[in-house]
N, C-alpha and C positions, 0 to 999 in steps of 0.2 A: 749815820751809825754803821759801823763795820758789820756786816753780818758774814758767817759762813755757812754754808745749803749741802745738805747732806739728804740724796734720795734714797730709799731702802730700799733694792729689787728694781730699780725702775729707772732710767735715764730722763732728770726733767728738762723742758723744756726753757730754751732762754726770755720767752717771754714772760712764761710763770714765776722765774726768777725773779727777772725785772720787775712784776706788780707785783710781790713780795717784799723787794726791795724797797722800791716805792713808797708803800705801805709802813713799812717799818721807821722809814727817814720823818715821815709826819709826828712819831712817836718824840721826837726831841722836842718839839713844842711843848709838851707837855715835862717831861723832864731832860737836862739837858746832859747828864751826868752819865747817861749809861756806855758804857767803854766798849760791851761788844756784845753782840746777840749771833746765837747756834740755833739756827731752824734744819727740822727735820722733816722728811716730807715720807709719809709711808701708804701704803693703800692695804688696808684688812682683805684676808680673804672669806669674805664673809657674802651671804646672798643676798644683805640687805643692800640697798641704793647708795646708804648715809656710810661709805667705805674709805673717804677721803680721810686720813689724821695728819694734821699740824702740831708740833710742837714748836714751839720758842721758848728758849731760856735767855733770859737779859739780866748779864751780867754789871751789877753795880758796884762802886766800891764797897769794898764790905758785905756786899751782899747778892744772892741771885732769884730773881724772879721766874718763874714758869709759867707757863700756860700749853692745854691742853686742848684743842678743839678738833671735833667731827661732823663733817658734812656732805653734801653729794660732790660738792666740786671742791677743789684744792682753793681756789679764790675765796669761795664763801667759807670757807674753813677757815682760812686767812683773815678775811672779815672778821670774823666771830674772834680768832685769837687774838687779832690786835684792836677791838674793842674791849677783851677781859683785860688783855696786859697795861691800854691806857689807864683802867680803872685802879691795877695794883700799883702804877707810876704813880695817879694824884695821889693816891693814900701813902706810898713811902714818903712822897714828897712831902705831902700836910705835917704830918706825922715827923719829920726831919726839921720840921721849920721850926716844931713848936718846940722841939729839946733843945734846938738854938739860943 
């Protein structure tokens, strides 16, 4: 999956990149269709711990998916987003098959 990484304030790092990437490429198993994904990487200025945000929008045909997560690390944030976003892939997917 093509992704592009855009950090807000902050220069990320190439590993975090890479297990983003990673991360993302297991996402076609589940659907194979999506053409490109825009990850954002921001950190709040906030005093809480949980300051880490990830967004991913996964671009489909016809349509775009989002997902939002927040957590202490950018990885676990990642985590958490690309388990919501596999959840919104079966459902377009399901849901695609059965108007076929």
């Amino acid at each position: 999956m093509k992704a592009t990484f855009q950090a807000v304030n902050f220069t990320a790092d190439g590993k975090l990149i890479s297990f983003i990437q990673y991360r993302l490429n297991k996402l076609e198993t589940y659907y194979d269709r999506v053409l490109k994904s825009e990850v954002y990487l921001k950190v709040d200025n906030t005093p809480a711990k949980d300051n880490k945000l990830v967004e991913v929008k996964a671009h489909l045909p016809g349509q775009e998916l989002m997902v939002k997560k927040q957590a202490k690390s950018f990885e676990h944030a990642t985590d958490k987003a690309v388990e919501a976003l596999r959840r919104q892939l079966r459902k377009h997917k399901e849901k695609h098959l059965a108007s076929v």
